[in-house]
C-alpha positions in Angstrom: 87.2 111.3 118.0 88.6 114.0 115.5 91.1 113.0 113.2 93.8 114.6 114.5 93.3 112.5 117.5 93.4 109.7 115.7 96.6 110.3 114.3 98.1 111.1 117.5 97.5 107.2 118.0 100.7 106.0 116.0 102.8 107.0 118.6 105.8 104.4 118.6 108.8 103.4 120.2 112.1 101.3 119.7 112.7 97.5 119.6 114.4 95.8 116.4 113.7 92.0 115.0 114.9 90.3 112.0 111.4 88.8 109.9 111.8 87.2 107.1 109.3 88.6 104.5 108.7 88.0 100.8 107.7 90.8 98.3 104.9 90.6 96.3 104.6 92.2 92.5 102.2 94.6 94.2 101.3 95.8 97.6 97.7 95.9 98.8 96.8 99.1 100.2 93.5 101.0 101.6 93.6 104.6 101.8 95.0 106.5 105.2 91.4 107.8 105.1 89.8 104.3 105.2 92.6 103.6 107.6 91.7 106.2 110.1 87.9 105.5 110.2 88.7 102.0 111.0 90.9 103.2 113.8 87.9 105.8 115.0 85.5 102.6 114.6 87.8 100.5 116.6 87.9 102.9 119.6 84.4 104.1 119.6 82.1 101.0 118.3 81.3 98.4 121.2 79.2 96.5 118.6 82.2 93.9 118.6 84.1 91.7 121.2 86.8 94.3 122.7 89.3 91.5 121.8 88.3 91.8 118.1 88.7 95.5 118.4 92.5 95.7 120.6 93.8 93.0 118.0 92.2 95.5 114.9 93.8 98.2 116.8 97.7 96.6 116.9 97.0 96.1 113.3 95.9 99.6 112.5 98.6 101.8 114.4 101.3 99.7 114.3 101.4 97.3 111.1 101.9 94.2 112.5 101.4 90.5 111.1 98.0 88.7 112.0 100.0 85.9 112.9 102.3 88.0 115.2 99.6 89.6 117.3 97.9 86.0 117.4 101.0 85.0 119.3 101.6 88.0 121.8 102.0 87.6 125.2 99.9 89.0 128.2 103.9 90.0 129.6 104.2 91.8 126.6 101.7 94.7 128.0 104.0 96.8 130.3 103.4 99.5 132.5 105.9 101.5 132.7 106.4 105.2 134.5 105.5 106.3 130.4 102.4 104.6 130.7 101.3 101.4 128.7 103.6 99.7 126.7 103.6 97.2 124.0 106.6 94.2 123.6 107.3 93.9 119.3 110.7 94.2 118.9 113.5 94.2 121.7 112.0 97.3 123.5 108.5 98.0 124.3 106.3 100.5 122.2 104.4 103.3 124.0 100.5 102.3 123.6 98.5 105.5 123.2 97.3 106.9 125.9 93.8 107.3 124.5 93.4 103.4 123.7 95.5 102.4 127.0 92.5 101.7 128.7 91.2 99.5 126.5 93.8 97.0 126.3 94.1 97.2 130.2 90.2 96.3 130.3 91.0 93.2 127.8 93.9 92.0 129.8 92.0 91.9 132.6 88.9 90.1 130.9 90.1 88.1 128.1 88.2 85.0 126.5 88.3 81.5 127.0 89.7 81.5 130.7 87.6 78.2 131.3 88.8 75.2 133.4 92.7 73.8 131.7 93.0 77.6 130.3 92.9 80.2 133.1 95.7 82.3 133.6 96.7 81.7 130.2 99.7 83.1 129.2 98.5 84.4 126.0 97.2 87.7 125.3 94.9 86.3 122.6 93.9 82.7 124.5 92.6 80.4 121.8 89.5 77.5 122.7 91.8 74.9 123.4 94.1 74.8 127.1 97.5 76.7 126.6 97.5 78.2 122.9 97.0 81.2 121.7 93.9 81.6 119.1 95.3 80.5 116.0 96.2 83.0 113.1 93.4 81.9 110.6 90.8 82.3 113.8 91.9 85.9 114.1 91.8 86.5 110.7 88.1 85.9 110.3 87.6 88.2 113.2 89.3 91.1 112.2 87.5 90.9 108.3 84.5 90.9 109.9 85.2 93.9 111.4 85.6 94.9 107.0 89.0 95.0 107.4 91.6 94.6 104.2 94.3 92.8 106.6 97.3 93.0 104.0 96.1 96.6 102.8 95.3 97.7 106.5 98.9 96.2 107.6 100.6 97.9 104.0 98.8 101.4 105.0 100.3 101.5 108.3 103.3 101.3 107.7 103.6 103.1 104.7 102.1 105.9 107.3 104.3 105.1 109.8 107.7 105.7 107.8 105.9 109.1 106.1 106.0 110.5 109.5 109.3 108.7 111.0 112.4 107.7 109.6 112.8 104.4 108.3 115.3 103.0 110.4 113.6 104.1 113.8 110.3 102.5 112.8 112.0 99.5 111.9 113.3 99.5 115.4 110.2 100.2 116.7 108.3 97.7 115.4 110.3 94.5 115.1 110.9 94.5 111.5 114.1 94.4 109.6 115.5 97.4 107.9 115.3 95.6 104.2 111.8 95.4 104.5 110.8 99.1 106.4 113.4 100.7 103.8 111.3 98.6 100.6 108.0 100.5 102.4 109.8 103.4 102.5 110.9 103.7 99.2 107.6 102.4 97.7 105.9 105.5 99.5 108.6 107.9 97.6 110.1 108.7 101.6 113.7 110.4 100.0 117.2 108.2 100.8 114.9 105.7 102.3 118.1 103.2 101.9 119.8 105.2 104.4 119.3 105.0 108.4 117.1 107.6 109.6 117.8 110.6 112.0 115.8 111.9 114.6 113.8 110.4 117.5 110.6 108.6 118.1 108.1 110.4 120.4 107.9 108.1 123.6 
């Protein structure tokens, strides 16, 4: 997979949800190169569990908080006439169309659907009968896949408004405009206080 494919991965969509978030003195960060090769790794490795790998993936492209995509549900995987979309905010996020079938081969052969915990509403089941796999669980899977969760996550977004403006990637991915705007203006995007124009590629 070329880099430029890659990139065309952070595709992204609308949807807007208030998260509370404290700032630290300093962000961790990993470099969009280190970011991308992770991505590539992701997609083309099968030496971990795909689940590993689609959870890696949410982190990657779209920034989102461990304990977030712990909690997703299997509803929040859409199809729609677009193609496969992605519940994080109040309106679903266009999965790529590369990775698509990925996360529609997960869905439809996730983990721990023993006795007490099949159909499990969860997109991430955990071991015991109606939770999701807790946030510390998924953690240790995705740094032994060597990933810098809070510099992967940082990265991402810093990407994400580089490309986009601010406001429509806060929309897009759930967060709330103080903390896409702080991103923004620590990656030196220009009037990043202000509400972005344009439109995100669907």
């Amino acid at each position: 997979m070329s880099g430029e494919q890659v990139r065309g991965l952070e595709t992204v969509g609308r949807g807007r949800l208030e998260i509370p978030h404290r700032y630290a003195a300093t962000k961790p960060l990993i470099t969009q190169q280190q970011r991308l090769d992770l991505i590539r790794q992701c997609v083309e490795s099968t030496a971990s569990p795909l689940g590993f790998r689609v959870a890696a993936l949410i982190l990657l492209l779209f920034g989102q908080a461990v304990g977030k995509i712990a909690a997703l549900k299997c509803v929040d995987l859409q199809a729609l006439p677009e193609g496969l979309h992605l519940d994080l905010g109040n309106t679903p996020v266009l999965v790529p169309a590369q990775i698509a079938p990925m996360f529609w081969d997960y869905l439809h052969d996730r983990p721990n659907q023993q006795t007490g915990n099949a159909g499990s509403q969860w997109l991430f089941p955990g071991t015991l009968p109606g939770q999701h796999i807790h946030a510390d669980a998924m953690m240790g899977q995705l740094r032994a896949l060597d990933i810098d969760l809070g510099g992967a996550r940082n990265t991402a977004l810093r990407s994400l408004v580089q490309e986009l403006p601010p406001t429509l990637v806060a929309n897009a991915l759930g967060y709330s405009y103080q903390v896409i705007h702080k991103h923004a203006g620590d990656a030196g995007v220009p009037m990043a206080g202000y509400p972005g124009k344009g439109a995100l590629l669907r």
